[in-house]
N, CA, C and O atoms as CSV, one atom per row, in Angstrom:
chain,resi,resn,atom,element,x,y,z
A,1,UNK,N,N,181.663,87.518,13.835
A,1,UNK,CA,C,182.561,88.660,13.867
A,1,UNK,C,C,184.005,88.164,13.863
A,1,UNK,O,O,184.330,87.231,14.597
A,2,UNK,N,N,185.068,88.893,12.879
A,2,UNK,CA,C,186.360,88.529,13.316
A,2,UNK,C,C,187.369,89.214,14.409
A,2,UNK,O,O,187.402,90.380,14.801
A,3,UNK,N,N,188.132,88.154,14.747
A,3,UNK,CA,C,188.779,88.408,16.021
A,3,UNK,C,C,190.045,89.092,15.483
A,3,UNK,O,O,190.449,88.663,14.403
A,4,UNK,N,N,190.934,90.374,16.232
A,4,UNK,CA,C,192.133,90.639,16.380
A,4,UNK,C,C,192.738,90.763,17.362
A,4,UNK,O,O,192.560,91.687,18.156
A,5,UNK,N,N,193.696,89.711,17.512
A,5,UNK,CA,C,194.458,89.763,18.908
A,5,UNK,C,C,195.624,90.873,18.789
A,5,UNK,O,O,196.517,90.814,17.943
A,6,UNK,N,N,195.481,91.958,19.818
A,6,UNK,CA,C,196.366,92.824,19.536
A,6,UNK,C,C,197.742,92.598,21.348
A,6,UNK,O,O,197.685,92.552,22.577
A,7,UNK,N,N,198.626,92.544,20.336
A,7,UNK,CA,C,199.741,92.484,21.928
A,7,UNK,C,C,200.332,93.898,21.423
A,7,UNK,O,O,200.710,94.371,20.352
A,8,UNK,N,N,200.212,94.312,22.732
A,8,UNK,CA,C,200.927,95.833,22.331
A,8,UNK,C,C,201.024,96.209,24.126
A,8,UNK,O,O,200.049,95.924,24.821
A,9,UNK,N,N,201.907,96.668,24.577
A,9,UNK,CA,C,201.981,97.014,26.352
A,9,UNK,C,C,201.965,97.904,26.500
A,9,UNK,O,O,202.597,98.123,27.534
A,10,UNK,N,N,201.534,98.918,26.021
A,10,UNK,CA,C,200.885,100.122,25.725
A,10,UNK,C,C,199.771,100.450,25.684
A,10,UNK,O,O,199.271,100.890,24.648
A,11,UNK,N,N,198.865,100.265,27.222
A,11,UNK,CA,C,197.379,100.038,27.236
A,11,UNK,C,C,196.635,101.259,26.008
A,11,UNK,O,O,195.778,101.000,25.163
A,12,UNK,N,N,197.370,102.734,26.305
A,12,UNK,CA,C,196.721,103.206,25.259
A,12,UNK,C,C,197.098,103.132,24.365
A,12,UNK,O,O,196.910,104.315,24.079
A,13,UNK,N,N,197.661,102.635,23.277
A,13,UNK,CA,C,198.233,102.766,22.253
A,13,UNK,C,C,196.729,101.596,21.726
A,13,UNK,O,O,195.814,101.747,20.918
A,14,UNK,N,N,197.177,100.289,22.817
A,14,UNK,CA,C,196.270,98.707,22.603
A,14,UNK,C,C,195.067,99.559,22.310
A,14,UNK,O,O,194.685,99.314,21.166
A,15,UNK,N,N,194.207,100.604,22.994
A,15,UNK,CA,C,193.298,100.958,23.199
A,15,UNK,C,C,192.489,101.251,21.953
A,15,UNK,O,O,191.571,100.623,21.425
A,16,UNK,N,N,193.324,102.828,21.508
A,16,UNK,CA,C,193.086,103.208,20.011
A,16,UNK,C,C,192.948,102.650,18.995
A,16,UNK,O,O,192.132,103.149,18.220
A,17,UNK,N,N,193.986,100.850,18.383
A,17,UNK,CA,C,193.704,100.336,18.170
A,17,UNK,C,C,192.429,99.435,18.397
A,17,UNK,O,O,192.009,98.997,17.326
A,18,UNK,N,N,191.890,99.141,19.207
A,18,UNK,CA,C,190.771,97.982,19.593
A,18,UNK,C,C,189.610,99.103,18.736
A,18,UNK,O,O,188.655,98.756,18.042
A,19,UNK,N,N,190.175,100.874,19.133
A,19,UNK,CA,C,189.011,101.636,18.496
A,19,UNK,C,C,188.636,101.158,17.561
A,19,UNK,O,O,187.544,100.595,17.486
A,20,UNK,N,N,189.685,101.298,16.363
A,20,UNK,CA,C,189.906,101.411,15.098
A,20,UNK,C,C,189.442,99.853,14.728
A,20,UNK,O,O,188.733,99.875,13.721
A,21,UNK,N,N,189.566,98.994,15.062
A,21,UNK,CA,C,189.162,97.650,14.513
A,21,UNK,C,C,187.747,97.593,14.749
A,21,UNK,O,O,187.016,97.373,13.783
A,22,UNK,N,N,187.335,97.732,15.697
A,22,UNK,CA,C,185.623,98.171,16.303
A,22,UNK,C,C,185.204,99.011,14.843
A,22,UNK,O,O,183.989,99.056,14.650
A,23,UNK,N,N,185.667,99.370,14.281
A,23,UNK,CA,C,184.825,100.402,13.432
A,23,UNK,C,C,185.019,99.823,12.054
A,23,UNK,O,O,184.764,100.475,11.042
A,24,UNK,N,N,185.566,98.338,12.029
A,24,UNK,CA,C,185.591,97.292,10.611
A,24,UNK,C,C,185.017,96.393,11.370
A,24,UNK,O,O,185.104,95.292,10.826
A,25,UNK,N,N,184.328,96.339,12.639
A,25,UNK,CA,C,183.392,94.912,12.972
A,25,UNK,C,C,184.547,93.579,13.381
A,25,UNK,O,O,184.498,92.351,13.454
A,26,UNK,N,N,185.400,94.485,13.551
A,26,UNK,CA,C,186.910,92.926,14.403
A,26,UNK,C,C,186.257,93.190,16.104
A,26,UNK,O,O,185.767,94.221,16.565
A,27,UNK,N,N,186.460,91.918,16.740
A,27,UNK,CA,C,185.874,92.012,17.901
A,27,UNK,C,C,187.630,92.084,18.437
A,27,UNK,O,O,188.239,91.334,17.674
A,28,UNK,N,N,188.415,92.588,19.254
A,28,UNK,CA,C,189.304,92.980,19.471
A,28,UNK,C,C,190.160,92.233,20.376
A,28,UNK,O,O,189.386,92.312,21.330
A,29,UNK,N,N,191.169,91.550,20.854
A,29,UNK,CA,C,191.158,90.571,22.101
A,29,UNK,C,C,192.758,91.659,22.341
A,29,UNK,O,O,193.369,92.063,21.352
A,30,UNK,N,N,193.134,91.926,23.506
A,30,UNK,CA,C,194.339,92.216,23.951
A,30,UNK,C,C,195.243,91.765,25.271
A,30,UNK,O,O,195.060,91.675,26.485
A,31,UNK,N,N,196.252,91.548,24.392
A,31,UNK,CA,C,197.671,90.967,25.396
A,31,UNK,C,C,198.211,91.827,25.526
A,31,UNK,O,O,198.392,92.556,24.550
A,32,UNK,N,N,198.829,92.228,27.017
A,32,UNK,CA,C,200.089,93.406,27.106
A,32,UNK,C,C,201.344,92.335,27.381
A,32,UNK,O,O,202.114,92.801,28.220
A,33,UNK,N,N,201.566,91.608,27.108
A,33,UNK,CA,C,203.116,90.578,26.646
A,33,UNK,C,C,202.896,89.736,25.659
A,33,UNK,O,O,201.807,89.368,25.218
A,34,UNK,N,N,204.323,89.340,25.205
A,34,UNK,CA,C,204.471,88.285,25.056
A,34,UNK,C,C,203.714,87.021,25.146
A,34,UNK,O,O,202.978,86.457,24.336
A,35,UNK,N,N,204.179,86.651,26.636
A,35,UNK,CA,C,203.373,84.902,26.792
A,35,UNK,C,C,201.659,85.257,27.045
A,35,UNK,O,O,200.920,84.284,27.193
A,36,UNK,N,N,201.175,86.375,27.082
A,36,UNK,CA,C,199.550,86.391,27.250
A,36,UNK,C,C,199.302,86.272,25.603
A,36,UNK,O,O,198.223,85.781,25.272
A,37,UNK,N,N,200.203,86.677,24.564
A,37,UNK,CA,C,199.578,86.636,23.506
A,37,UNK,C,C,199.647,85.923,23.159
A,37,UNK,O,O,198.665,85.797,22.428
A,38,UNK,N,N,200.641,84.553,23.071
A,38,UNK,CA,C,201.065,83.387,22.747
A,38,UNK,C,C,199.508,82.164,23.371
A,38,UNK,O,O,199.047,81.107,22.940
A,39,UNK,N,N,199.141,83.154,24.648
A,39,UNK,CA,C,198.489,81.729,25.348
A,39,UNK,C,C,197.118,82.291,24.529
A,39,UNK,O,O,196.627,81.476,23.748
A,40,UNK,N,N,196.394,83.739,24.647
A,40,UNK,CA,C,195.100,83.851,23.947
A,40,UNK,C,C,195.540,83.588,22.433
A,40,UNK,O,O,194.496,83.379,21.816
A,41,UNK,N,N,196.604,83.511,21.592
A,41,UNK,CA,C,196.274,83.133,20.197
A,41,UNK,C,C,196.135,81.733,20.280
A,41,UNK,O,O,195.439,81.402,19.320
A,42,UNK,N,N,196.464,80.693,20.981
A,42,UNK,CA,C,195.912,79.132,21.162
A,42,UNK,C,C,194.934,79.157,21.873
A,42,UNK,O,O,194.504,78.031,22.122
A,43,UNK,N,N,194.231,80.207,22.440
A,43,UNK,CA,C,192.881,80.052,22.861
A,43,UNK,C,C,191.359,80.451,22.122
A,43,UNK,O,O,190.208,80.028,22.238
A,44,UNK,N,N,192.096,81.596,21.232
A,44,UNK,CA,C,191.261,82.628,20.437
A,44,UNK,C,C,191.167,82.047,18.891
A,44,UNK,O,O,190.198,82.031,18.132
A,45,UNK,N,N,192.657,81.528,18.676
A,45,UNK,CA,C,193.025,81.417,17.241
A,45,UNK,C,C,192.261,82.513,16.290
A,45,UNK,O,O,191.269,82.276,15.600
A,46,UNK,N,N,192.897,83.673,16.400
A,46,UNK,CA,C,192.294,85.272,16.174
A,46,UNK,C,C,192.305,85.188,14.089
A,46,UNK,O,O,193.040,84.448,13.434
A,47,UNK,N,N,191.429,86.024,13.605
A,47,UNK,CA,C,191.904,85.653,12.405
A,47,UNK,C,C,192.989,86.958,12.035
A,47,UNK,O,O,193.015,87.356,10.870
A,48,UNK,N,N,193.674,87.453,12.832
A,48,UNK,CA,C,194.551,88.302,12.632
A,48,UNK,C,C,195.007,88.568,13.940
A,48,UNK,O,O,194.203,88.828,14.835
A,49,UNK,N,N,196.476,88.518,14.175
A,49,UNK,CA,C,197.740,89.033,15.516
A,49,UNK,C,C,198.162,90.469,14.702
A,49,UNK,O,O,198.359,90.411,13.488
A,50,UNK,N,N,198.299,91.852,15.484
A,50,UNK,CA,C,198.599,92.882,15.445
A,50,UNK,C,C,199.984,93.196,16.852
A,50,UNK,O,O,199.839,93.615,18.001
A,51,UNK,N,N,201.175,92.796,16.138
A,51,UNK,CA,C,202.209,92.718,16.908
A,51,UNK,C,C,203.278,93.170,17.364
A,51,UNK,O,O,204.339,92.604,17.100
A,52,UNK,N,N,203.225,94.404,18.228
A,52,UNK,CA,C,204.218,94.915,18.863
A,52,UNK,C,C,205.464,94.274,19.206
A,52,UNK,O,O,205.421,93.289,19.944
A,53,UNK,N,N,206.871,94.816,18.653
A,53,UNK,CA,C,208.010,93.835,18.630
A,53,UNK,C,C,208.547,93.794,20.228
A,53,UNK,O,O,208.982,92.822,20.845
A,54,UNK,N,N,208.323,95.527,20.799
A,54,UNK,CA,C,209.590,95.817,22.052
A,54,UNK,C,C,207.873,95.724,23.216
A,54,UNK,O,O,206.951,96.441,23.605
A,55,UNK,N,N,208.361,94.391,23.303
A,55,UNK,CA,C,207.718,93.838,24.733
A,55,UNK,C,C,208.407,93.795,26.329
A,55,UNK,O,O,209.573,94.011,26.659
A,56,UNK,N,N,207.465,93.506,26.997
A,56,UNK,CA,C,208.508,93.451,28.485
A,56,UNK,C,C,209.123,92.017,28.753
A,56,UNK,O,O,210.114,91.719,29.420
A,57,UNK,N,N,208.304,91.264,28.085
A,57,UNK,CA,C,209.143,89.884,28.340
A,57,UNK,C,C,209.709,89.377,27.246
A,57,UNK,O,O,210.930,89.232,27.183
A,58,UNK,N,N,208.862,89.036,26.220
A,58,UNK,CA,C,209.890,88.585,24.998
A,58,UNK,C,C,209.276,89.385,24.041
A,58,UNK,O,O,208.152,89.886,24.012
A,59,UNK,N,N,210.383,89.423,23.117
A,59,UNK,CA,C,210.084,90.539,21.988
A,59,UNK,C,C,209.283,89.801,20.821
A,59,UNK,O,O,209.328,88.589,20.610
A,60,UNK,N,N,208.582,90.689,20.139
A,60,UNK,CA,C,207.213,90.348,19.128
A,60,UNK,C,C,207.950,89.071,18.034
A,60,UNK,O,O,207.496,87.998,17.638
A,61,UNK,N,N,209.651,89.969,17.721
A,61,UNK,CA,C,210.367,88.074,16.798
A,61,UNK,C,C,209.884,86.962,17.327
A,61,UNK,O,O,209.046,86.231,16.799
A,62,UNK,N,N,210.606,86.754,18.795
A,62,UNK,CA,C,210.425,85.494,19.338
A,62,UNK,C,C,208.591,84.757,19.199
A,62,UNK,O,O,208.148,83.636,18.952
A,63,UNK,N,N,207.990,86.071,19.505
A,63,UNK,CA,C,206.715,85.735,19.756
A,63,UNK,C,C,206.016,84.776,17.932
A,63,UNK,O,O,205.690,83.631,17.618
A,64,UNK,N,N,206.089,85.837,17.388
A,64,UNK,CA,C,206.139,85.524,15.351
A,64,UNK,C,C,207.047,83.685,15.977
A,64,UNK,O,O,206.410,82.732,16.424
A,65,UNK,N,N,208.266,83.723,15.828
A,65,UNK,CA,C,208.835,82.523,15.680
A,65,UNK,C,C,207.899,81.199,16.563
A,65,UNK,O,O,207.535,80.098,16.151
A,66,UNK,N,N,207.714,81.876,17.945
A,66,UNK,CA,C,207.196,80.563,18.168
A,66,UNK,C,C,205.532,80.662,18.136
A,66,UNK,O,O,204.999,79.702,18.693
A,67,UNK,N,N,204.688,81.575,17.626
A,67,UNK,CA,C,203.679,81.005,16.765
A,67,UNK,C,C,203.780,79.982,15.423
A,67,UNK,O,O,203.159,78.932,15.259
A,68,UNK,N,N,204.596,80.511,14.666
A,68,UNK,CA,C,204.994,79.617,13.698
A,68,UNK,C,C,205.161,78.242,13.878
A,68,UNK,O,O,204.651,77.488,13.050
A,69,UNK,N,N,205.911,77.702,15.002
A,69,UNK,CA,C,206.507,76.476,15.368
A,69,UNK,C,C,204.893,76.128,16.140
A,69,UNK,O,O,204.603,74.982,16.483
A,70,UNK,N,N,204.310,76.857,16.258
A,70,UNK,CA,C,202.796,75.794,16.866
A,70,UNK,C,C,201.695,75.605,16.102
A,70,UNK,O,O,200.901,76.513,15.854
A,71,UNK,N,N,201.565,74.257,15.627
A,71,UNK,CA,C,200.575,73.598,14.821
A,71,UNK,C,C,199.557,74.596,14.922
A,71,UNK,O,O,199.213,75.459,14.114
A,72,UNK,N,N,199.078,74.277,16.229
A,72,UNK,CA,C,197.310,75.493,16.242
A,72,UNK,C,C,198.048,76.538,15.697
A,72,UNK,O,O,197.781,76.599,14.497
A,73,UNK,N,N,198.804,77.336,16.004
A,73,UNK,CA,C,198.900,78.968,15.777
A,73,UNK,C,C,199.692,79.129,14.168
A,73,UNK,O,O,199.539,80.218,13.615
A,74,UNK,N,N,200.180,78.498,13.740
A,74,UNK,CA,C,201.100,78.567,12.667
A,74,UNK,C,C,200.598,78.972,11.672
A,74,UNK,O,O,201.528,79.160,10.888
A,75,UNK,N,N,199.104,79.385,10.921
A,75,UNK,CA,C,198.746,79.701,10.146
A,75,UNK,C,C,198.087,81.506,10.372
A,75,UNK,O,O,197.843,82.259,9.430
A,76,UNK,N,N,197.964,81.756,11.435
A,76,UNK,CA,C,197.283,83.226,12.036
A,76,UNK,C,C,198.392,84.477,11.269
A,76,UNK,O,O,199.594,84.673,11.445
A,77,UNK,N,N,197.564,85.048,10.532
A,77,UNK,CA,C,198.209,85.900,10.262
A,77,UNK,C,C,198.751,86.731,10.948
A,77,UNK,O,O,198.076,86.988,11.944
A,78,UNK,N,N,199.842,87.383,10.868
A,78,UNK,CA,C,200.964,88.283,11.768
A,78,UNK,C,C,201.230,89.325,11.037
A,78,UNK,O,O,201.817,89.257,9.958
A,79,UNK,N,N,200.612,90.902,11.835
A,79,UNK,CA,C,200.803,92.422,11.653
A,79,UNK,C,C,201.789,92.819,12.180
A,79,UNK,O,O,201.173,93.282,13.141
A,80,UNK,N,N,203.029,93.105,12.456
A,80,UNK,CA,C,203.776,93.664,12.964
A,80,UNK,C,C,203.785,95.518,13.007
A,80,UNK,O,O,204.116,96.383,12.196
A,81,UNK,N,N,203.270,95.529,14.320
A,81,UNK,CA,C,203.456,97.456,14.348
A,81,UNK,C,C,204.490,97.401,14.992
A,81,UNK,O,O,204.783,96.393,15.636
A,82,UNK,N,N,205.451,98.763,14.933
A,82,UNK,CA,C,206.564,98.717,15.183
A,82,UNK,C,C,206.705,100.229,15.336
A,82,UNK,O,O,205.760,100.917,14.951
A,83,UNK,N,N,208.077,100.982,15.999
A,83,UNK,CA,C,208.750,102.066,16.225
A,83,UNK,C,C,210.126,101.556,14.918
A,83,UNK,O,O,210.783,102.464,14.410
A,84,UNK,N,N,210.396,100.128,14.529
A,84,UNK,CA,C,211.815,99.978,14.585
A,84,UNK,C,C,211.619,100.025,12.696
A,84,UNK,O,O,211.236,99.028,12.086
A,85,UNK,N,N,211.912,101.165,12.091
A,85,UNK,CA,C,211.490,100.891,10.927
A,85,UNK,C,C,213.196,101.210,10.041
A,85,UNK,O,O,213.331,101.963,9.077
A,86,UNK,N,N,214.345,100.382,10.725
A,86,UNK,CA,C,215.281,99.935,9.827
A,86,UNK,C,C,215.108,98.946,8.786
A,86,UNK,O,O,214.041,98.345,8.912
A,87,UNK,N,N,215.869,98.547,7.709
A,87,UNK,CA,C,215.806,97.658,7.016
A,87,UNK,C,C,215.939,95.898,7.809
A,87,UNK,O,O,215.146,94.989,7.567
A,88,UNK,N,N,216.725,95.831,8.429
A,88,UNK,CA,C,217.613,95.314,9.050
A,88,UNK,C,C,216.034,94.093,10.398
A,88,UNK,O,O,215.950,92.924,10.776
A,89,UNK,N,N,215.257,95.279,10.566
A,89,UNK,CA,C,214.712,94.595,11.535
A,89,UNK,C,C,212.963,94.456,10.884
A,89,UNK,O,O,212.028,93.865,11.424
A,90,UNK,N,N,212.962,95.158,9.680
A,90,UNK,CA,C,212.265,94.407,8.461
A,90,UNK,C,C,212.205,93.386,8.193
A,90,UNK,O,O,211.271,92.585,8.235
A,91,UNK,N,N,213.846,93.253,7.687
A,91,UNK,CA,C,213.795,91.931,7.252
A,91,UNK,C,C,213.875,90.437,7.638
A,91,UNK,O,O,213.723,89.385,7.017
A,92,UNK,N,N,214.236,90.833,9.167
A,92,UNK,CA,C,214.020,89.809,10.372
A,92,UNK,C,C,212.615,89.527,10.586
A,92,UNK,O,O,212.390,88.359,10.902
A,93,UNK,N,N,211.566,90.330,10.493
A,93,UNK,CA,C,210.339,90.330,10.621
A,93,UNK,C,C,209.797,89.326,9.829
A,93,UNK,O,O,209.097,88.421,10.283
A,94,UNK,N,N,210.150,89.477,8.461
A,94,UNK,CA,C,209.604,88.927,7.679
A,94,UNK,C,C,210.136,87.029,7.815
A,94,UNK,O,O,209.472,86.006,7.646
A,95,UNK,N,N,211.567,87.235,8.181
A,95,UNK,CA,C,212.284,85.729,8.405
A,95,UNK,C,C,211.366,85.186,9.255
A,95,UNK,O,O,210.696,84.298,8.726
A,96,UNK,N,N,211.034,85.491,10.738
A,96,UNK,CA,C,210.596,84.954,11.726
A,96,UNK,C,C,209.026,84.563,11.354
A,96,UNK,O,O,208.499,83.635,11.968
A,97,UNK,N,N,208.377,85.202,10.458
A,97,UNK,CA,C,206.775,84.911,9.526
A,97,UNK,C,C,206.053,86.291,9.956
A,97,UNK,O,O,205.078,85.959,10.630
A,98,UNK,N,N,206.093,87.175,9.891
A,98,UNK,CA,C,205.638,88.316,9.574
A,98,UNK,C,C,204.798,88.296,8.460
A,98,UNK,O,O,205.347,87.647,7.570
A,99,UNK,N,N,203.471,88.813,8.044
A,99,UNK,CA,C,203.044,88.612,7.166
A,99,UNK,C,C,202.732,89.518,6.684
A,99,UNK,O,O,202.017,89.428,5.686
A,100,UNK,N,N,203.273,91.255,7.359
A,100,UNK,CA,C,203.303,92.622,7.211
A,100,UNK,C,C,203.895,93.273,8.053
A,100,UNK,O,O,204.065,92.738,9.149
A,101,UNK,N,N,204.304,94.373,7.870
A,101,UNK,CA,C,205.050,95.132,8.861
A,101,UNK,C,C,204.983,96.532,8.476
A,101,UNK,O,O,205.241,97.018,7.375
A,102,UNK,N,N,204.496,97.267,9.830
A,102,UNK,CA,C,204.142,98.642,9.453
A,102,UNK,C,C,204.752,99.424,10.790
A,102,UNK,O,O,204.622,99.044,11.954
A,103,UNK,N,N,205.276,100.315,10.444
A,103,UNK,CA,C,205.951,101.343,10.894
A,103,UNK,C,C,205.069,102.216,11.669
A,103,UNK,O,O,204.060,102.613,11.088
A,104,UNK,N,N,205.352,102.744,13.394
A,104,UNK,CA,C,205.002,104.071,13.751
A,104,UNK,C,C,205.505,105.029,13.439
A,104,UNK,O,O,206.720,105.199,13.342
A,105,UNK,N,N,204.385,106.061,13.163
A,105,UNK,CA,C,202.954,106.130,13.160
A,105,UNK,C,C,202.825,105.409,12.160
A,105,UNK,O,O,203.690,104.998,11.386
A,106,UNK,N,N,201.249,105.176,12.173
A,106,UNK,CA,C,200.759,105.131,10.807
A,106,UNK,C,C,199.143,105.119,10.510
A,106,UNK,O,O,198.301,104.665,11.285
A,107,UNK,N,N,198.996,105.457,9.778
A,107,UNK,CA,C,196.977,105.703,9.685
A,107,UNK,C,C,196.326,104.506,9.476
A,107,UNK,O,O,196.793,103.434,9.093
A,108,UNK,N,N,194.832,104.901,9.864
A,108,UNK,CA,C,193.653,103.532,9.653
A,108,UNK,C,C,193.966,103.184,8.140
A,108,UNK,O,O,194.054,101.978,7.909
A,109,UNK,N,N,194.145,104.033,7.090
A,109,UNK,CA,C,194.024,103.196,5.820
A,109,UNK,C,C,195.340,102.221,5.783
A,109,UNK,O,O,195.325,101.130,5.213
A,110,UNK,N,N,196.626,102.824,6.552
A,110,UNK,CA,C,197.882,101.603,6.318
A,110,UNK,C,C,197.747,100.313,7.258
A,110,UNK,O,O,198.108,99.158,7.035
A,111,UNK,N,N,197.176,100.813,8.268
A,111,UNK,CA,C,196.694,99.519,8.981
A,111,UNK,C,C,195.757,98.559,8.133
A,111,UNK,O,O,196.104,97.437,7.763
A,112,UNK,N,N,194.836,98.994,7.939
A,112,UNK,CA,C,193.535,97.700,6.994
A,112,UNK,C,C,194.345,97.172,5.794
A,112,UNK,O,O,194.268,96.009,5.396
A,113,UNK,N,N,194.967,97.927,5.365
A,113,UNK,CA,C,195.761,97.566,3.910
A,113,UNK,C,C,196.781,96.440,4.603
A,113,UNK,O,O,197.070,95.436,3.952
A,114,UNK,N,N,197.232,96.610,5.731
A,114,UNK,CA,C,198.223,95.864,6.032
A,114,UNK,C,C,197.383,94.351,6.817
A,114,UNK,O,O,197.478,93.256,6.263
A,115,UNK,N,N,196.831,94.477,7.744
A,115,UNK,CA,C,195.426,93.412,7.804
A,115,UNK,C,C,195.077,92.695,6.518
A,115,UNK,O,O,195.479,91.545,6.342
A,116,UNK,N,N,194.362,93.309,5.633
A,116,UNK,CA,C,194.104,92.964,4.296
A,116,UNK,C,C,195.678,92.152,3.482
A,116,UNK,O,O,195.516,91.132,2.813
A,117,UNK,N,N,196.383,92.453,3.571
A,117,UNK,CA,C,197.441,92.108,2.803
A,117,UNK,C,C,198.143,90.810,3.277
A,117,UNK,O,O,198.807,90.058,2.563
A,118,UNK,N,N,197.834,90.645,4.861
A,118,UNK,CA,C,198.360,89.887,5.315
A,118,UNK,C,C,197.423,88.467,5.812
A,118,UNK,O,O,197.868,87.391,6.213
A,119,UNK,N,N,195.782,88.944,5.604
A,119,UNK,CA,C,194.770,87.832,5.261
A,119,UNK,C,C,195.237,86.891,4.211
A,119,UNK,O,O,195.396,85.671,4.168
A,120,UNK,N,N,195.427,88.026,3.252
A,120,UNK,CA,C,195.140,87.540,2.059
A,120,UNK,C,C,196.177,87.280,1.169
A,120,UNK,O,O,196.034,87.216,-0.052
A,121,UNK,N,N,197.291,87.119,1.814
A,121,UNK,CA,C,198.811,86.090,1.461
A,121,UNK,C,C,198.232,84.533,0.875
A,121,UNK,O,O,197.043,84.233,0.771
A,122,UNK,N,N,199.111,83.871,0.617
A,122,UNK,CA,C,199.073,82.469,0.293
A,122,UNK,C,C,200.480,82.039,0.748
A,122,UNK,O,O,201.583,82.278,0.258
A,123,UNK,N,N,200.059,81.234,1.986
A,123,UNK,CA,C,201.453,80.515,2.866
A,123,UNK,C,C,202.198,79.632,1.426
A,123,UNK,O,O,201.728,79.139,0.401
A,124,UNK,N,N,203.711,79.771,2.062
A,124,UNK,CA,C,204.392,79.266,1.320
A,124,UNK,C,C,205.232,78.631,2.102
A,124,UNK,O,O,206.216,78.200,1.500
A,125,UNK,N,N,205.196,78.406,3.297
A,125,UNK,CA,C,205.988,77.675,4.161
A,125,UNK,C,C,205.409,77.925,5.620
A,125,UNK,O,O,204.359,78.526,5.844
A,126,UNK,N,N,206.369,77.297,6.716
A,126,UNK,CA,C,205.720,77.672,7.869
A,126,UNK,C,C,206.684,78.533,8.617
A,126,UNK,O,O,206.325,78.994,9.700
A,127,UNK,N,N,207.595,78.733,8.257
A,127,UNK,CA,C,208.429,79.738,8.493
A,127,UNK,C,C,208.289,81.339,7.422
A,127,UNK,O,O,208.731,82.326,8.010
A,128,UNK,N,N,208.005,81.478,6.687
A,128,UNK,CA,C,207.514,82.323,5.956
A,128,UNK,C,C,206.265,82.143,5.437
A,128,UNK,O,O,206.232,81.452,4.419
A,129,UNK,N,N,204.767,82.757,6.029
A,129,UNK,CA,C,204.326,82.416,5.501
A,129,UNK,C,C,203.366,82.962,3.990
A,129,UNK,O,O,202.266,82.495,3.695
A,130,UNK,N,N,203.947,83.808,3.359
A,130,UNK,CA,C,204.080,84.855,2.608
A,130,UNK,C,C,204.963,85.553,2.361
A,130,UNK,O,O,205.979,85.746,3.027
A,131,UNK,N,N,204.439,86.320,0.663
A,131,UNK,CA,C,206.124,87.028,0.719
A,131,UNK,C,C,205.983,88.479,1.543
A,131,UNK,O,O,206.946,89.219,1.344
A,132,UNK,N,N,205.154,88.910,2.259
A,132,UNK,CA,C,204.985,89.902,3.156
A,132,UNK,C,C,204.571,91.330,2.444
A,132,UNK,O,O,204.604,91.601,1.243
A,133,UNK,N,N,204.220,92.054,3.412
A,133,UNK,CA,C,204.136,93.550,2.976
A,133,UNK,C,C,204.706,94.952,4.033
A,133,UNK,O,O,204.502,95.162,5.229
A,134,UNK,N,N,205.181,95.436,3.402
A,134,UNK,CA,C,205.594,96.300,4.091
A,134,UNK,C,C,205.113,97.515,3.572
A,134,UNK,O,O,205.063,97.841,2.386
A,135,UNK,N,N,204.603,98.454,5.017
A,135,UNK,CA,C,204.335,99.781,4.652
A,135,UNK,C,C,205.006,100.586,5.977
A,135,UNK,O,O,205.071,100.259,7.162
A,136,UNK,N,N,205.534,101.931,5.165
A,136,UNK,CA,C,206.088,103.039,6.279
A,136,UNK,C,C,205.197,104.140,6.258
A,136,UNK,O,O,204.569,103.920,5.223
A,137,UNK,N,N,204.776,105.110,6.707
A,137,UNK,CA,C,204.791,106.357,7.061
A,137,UNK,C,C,204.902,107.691,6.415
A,137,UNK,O,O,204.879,108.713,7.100
């Protein structure tokens, strides 16, 4: 079964999600911060992070940046869900290795598409590791 580590501090929000992956056969793992998601993606090495940016300790960038910078974690694909759907913090997303970024709300089909899109990149660096996808709402 594949794993999705979801950090989101929003037990229900985390929740609905874990639904929704349960019903594509992802076995679901959840962090409500920052450093819990940092420590289960070097424990889990998930084949997909679903990543809430506005955390209580460090925000989902930092989190993206220093997965990137860790050998084990540097290849895990990175979902970014978000409230923050400026251009501006798009395109930071994508700098820090975002490998999608999707806007609240948004439905089960923009989520899998965005999962899917962000499997199925071809790294091009370790700071970017794809040219990303973005979907809004």
């Amino acid at each position: 079964m594949e794993t999705a580590l979801i950090v989101e501090d929003h037990p229900e929000q985390a929740e609905l999600v874990a639904r929704i992956l349960r019903l594509r056969d992802y076995e679901p793992i959840l962090a409500e911060d920052g450093e819990t998601g940092l420590r289960l993606a070097r424990q889990h090495l998930p084949d997909v992070m679903l990543l809430d940016l506005m955390l209580p300790d460090i925000n989902g960038f930092d989190v993206c940046r220093r997965l990137r910078t860790d050998r084990a974690t540097m290849m895990i694909p990175v979902v970014m869900l978000t409230a923050l759907n400026d251009v501006q913090h798009q395109v930071h997303g994508f700098r820090v290795g975002a490998n999608a970024y999707v806007t609240k709300p948004y439905g089960v089909d923009d989520l899998f598409e965005a999962i899917t899109a962000a499997r199925d990149c071809v790294p091009v660096s370790r700071s970017a590791p794809c040219g990303g996808k973005f979907m809004s709402s």
